[in-house]
C-alpha positions as CSV (number, residue, x, y, z in Angstrom):
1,X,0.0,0.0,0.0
2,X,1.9,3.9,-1.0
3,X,-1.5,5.7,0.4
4,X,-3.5,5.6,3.4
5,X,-6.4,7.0,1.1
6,X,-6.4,4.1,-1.4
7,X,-5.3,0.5,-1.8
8,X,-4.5,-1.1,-5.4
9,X,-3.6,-4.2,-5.8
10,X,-2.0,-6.3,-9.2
11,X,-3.2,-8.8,-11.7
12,X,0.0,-11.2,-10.6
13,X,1.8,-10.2,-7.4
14,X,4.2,-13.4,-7.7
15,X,5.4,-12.0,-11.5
16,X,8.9,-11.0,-11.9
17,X,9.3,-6.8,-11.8
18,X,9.6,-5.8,-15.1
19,X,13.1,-3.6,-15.4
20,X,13.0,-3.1,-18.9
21,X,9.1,-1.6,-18.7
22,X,10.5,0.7,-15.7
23,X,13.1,2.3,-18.2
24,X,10.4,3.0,-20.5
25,X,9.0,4.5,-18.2
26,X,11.5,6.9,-16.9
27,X,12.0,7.4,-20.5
28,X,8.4,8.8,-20.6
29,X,8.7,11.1,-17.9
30,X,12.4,12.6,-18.9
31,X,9.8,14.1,-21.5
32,X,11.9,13.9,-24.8
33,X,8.5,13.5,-26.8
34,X,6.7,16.1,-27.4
35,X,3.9,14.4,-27.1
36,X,4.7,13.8,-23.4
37,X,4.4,17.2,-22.2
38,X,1.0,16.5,-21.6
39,X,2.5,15.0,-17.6
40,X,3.6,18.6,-17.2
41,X,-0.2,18.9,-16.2
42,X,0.2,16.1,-13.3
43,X,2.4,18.2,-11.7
44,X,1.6,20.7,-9.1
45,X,4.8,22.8,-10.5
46,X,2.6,23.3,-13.1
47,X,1.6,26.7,-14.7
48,X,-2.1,27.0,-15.4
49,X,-3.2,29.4,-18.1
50,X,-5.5,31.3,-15.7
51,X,-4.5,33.2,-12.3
52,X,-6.7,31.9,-9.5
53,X,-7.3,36.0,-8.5
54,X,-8.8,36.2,-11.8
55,X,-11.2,33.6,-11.0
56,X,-12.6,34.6,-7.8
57,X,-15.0,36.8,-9.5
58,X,-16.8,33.8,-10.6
59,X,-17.0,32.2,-6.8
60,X,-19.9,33.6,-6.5
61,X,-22.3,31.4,-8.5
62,X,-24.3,29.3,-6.8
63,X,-25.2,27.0,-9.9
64,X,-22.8,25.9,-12.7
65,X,-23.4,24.5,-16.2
66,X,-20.9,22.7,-18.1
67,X,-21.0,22.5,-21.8
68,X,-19.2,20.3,-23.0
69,X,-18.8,16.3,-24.8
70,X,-15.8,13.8,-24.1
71,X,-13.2,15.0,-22.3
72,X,-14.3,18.6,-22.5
73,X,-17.1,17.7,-19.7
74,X,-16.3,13.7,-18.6
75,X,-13.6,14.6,-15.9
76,X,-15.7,17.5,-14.7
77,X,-18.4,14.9,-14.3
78,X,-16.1,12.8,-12.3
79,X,-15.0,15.2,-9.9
80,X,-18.5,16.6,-9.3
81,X,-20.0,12.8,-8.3
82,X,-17.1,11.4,-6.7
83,X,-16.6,14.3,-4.6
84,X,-20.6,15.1,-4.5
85,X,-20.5,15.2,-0.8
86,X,-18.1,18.0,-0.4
87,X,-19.8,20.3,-2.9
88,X,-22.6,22.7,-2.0
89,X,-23.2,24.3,-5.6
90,X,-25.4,22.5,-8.4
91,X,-23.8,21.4,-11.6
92,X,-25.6,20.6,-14.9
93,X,-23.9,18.5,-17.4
94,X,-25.0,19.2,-21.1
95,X,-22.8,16.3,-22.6
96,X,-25.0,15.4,-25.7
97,X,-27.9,16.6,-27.7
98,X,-31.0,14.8,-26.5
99,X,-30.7,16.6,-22.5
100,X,-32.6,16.9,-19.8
101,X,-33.1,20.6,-19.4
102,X,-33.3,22.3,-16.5
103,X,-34.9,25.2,-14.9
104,X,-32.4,28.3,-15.1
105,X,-33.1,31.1,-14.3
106,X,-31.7,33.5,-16.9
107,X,-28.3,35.5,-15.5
108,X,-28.2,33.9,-11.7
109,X,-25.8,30.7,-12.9
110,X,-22.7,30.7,-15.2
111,X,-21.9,28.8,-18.2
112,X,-18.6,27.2,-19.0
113,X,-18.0,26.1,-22.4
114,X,-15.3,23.9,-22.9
115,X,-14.2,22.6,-26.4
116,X,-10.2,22.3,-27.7
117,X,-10.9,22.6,-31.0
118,X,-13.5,25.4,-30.5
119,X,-15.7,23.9,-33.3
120,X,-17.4,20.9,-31.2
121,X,-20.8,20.6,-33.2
122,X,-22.5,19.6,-29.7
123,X,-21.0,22.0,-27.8
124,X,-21.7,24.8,-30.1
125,X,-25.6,23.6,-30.7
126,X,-26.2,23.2,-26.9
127,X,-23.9,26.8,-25.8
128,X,-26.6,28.0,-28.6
129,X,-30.1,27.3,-28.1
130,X,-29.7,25.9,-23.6
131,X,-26.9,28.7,-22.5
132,X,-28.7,32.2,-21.4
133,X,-26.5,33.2,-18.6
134,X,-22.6,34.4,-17.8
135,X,-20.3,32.9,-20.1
136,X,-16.6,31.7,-19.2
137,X,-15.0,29.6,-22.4
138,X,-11.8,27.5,-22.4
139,X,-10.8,27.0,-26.0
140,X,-7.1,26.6,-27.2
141,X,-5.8,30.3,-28.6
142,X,-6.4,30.1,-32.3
143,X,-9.2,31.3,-34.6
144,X,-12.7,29.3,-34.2
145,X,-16.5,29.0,-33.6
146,X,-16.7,29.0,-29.6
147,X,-13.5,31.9,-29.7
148,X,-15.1,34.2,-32.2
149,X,-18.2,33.9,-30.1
150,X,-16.8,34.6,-27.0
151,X,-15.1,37.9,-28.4
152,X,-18.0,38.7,-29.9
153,X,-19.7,38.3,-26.2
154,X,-16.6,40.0,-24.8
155,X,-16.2,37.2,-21.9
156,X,-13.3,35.4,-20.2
157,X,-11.9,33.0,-22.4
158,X,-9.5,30.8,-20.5
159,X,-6.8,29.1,-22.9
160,X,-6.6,25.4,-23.5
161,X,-3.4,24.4,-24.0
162,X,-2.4,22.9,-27.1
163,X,-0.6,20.0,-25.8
164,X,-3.2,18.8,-23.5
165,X,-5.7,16.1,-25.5
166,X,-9.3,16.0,-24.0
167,X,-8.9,12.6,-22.1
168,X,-5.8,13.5,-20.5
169,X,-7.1,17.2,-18.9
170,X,-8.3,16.3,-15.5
171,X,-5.2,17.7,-13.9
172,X,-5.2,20.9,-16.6
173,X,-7.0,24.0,-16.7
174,X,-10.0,21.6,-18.0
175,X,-10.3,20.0,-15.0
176,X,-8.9,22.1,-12.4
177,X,-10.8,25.7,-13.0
178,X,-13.9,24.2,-12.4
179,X,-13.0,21.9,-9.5
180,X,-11.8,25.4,-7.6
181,X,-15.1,27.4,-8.9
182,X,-17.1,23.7,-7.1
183,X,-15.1,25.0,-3.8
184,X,-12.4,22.1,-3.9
185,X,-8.5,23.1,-3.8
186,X,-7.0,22.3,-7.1
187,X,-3.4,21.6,-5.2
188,X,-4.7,18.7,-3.2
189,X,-5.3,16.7,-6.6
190,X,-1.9,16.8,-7.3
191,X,0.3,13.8,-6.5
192,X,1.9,12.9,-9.3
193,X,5.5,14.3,-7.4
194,X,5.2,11.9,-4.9
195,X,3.6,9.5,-6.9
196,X,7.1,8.9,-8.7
197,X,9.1,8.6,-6.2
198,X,7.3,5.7,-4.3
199,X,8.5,2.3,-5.4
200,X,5.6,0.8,-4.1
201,X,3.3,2.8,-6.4
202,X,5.8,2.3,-9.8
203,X,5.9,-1.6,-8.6
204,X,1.8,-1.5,-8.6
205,X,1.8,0.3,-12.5
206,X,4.7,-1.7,-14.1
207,X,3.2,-4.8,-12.7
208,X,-0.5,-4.0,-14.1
209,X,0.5,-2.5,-17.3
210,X,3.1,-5.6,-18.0
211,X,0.0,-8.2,-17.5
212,X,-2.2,-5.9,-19.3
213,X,0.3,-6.1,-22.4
214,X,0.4,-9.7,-22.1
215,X,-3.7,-9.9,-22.2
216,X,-3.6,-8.2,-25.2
217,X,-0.6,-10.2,-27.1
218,X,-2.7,-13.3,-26.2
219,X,-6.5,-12.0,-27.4
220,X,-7.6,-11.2,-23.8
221,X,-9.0,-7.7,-24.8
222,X,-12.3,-7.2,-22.5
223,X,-11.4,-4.9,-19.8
224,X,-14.3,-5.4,-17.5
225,X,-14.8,-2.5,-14.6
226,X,-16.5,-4.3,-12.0
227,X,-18.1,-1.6,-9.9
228,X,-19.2,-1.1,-6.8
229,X,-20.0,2.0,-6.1
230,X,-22.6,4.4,-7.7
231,X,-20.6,7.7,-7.0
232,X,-17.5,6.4,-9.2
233,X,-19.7,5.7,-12.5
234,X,-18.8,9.0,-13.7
235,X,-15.0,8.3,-13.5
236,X,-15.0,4.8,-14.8
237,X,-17.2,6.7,-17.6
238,X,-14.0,8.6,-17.9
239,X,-11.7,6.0,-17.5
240,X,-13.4,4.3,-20.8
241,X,-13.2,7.0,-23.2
242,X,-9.3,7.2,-22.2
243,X,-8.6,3.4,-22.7
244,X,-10.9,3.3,-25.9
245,X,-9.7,6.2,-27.6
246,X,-6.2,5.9,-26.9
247,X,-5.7,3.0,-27.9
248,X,-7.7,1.7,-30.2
249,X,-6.2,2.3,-33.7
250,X,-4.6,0.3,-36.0
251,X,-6.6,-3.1,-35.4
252,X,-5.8,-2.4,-31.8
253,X,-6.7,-1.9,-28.6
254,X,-9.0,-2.9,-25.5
255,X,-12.8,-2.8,-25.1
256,X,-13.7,-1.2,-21.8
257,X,-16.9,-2.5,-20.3
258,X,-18.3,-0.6,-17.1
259,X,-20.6,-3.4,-15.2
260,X,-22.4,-2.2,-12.0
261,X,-22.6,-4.1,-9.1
262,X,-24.3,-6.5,-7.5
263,X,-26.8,-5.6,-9.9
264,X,-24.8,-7.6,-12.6
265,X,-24.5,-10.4,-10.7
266,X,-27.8,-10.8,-11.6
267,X,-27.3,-10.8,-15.8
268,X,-23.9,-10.7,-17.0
269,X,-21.7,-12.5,-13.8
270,X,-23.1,-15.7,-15.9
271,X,-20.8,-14.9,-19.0
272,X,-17.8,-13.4,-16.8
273,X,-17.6,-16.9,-14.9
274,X,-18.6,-20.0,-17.6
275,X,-19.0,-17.6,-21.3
276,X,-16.0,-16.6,-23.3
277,X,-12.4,-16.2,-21.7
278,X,-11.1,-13.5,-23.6
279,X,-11.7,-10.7,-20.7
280,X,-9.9,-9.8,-17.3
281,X,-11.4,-7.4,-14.7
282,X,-11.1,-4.5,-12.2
283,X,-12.7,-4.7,-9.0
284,X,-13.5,-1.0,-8.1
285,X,-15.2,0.1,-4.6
286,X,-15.3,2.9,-2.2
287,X,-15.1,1.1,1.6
288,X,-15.7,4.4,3.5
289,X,-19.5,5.4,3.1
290,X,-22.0,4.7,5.7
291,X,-25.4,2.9,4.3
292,X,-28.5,2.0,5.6
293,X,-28.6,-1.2,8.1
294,X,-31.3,-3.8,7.8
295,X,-34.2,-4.0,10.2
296,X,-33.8,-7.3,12.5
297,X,-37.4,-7.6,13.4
298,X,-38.7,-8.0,9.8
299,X,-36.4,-10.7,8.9
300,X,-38.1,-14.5,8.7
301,X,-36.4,-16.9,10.2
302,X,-33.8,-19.0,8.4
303,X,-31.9,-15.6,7.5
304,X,-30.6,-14.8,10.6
305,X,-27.1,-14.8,8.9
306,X,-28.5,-10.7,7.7
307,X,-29.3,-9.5,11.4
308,X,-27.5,-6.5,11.8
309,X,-25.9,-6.3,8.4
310,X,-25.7,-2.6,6.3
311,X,-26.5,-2.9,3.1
312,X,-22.6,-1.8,2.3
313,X,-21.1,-5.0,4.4
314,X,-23.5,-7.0,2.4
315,X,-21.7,-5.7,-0.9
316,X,-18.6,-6.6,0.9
317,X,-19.5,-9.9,1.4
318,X,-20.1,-10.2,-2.6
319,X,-17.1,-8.4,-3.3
320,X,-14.8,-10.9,-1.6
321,X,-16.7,-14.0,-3.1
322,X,-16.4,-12.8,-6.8
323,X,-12.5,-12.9,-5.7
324,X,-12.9,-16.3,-4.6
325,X,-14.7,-17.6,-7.0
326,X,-12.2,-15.6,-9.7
327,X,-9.2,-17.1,-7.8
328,X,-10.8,-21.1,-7.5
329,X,-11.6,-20.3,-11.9
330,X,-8.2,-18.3,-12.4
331,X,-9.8,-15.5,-14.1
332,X,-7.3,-12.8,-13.7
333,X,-8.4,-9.2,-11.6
334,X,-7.2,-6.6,-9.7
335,X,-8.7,-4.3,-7.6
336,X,-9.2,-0.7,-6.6
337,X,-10.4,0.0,-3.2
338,X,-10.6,3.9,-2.1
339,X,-10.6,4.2,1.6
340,X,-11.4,8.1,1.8
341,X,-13.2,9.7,-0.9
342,X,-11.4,13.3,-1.6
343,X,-9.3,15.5,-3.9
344,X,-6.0,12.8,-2.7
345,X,-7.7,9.8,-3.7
346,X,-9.6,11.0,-6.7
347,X,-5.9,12.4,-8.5
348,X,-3.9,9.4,-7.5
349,X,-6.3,7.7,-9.5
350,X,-6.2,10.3,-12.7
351,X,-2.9,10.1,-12.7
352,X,-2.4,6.3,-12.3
353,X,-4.7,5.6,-15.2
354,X,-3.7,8.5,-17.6
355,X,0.0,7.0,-16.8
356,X,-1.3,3.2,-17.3
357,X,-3.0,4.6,-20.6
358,X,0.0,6.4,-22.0
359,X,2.9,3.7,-21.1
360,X,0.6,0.9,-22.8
361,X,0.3,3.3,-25.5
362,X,4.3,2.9,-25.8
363,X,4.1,-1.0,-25.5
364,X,1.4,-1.1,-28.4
365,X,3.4,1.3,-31.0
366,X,0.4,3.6,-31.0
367,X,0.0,7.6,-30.8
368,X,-2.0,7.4,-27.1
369,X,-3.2,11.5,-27.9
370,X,-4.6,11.1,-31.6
371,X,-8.0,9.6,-32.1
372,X,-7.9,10.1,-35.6
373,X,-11.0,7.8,-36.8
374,X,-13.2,9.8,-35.2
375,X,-12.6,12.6,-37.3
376,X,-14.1,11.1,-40.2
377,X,-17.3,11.2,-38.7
378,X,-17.3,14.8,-37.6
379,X,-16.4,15.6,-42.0
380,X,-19.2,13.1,-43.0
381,X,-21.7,14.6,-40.8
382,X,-20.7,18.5,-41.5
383,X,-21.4,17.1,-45.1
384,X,-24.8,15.9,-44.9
385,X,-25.9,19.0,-42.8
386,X,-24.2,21.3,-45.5
């Protein structure tokens, strides 16, 4: 264990270290690539394109919308439900074009619109006919839809730096601006510095990311989140579209499959344990959260085995005998388990899985920061509108 907030554990803990994967990844964080500067943004030496006196001004909102798709809005998303509990404002997401609306009243909330490219087709239908209050844009500095518009508007437009890809911008301005406008310190997500410098926690990555490799060479492609617990959807949610579009190009890659627990016990456990072999699986779980108990006197007799039980020990109890039952069928899992939900916990995990992400991305021979496919999609459907 390298944190008293959070425990991960390995596919194989008997494996032999990998030295040569360790190299690589020192390699990766001397930075020579380009392309790397992107862990710049783990750091908490890092410069962020705004000055937090400049953002006081918008404190004062009570309720915050985020426009937004992919990584423009899904790490916003997870900060805002993990850390739920510490946050007193409300948040709307508009992350696609068939939304819930909300009642707004017009001026009393702001609006942050987030898009790199500045020419997001969501993000500029949704800003258009659902945002009707103060405006604050982050858009990378170059000539485009949402930056025209907010000169045109005259409001704060927040630069999104170049090198920082969608996926990997929870620690960036992305991230960050709205986590200290939600009332949370952007500082305390930062652990990256110490991250590196534990051998336990380098151990814990090469180790995962070297059986992850293997999975891969040998057709085992199914990365199955197992999930237990509801407040973390919205980070697995991000944890998918990093995994999926950084690496899958090229004929490659891993299919990410978020299943909810112990609700899938009931549908898909059936497949996991006797269907197809070709997956492997992360045991995610939050073991700090208080839940309702159950109520002795209604039980019937012949379940005496639930008096006194919460629902959450109950979970644990399932939790524990999917690993047995994994371990007795040599299905290969590891496991997150958060002991204290807060800004800590939440960045060790960005940062282990953006780190995960990019060294696989090295192992593979692919560009982890391109998602190049997609963009034939965007042309084809700016055709057919035209």
């Amino acid at each position: 264990m390298f944190s008293k907030k959070i425990k991960i554990t390995c596919f194989d803990f008997k494996k032999k270290f990998n030295n040569k994967l360790k190299r690589i990844l020192l390699d990766i964080l001397q930075k020579k690539n380009p392309n790397y500067r992107i862990i710049d943004t783990f750091s908490n030496n890092y410069q962020y394109s705004y000055n937090k006196k400049k953002i006081t001004k918008f404190k004062k909102y009570k309720t915050i919308s985020i426009f937004g798709l992919g990584g423009s809005s899904l790490c916003i998303k997870a900060i805002y439900n993990f850390l739920r509990f510490k946050i007193r404002k409300k948040v709307y997401f508009y992350d696609n074009l068939d939304v819930d609306i909300p009642k707004i009243f017009k001026n009393r909330n702001l609006d942050i619109v987030i898009s790199k490219s500045g020419s997001t087709l969501e993000t500029i239908i949704n800003q258009n006919i659902f945002s009707n209050s103060k405006k604050l844009f982050i858009t990378e500095n170059k000539e485009s839809y949402l930056m025209n518009l907010a000169l045109k508007l005259k409001s704060e437009i927040i630069e999104h730096r170049n090198f920082v890809g969608g996926r990997y911008s929870a620690l960036s301005e992305v991230g960050m601006l709205p986590a200290e406008l939600l009332g949370l310190k952007s500082e305390k997500f930062k652990r990256f510095d110490n991250l590196i410098k534990n051998k336990n926690f380098i151990r814990i990555l090469i180790s995962n990311v070297d059986m992850m490799y293997k999975f891969y060479l040998s057709g085992k492609t199914n990365s199955v989140i197992l999930n237990f617990d509801k407040g973390s959807i919205s980070l697995l949610e991000w944890y998918q579209q990093l995994l999926s579009e950084s690496l899958g190009k090229k004929g490659k890659g891993f299919f990410p499959i978020i299943s909810n627990l112990p609700k899938d016990n009931h549908s898909l456990m059936q497949l996991y344990l006797d269907g197809n072999k070709n997956n492997f699986f992360t045991i995610f779980d939050v073991s700090n959260h208080k839940t309702p108990k159950i109520k002795n006197k209604n039980l019937l007799s012949g379940y005496n085995f639930l008096k006194n039980k919460s629902i959450k020990s109950v979970m644990t109890a399932q939790k524990n005998a999917i690993k047995r039952v994994f371990k007795k069928q040599g299905l290969k899992f590891r496991s997150f388990e958060i002991l204290k939900k807060d800004e800590e916990s939440l960045g060790i995990i960005f940062t282990y899985f953006m780190l995960e992400t990019i060294l696989l991305g090295k192992l593979m021979k692919l560009n982890p920061f391109d998602q190049p496919a997609v963009e034939s999609i965007k042309k084809e459907t700016k055709r057919i509108l035209s």
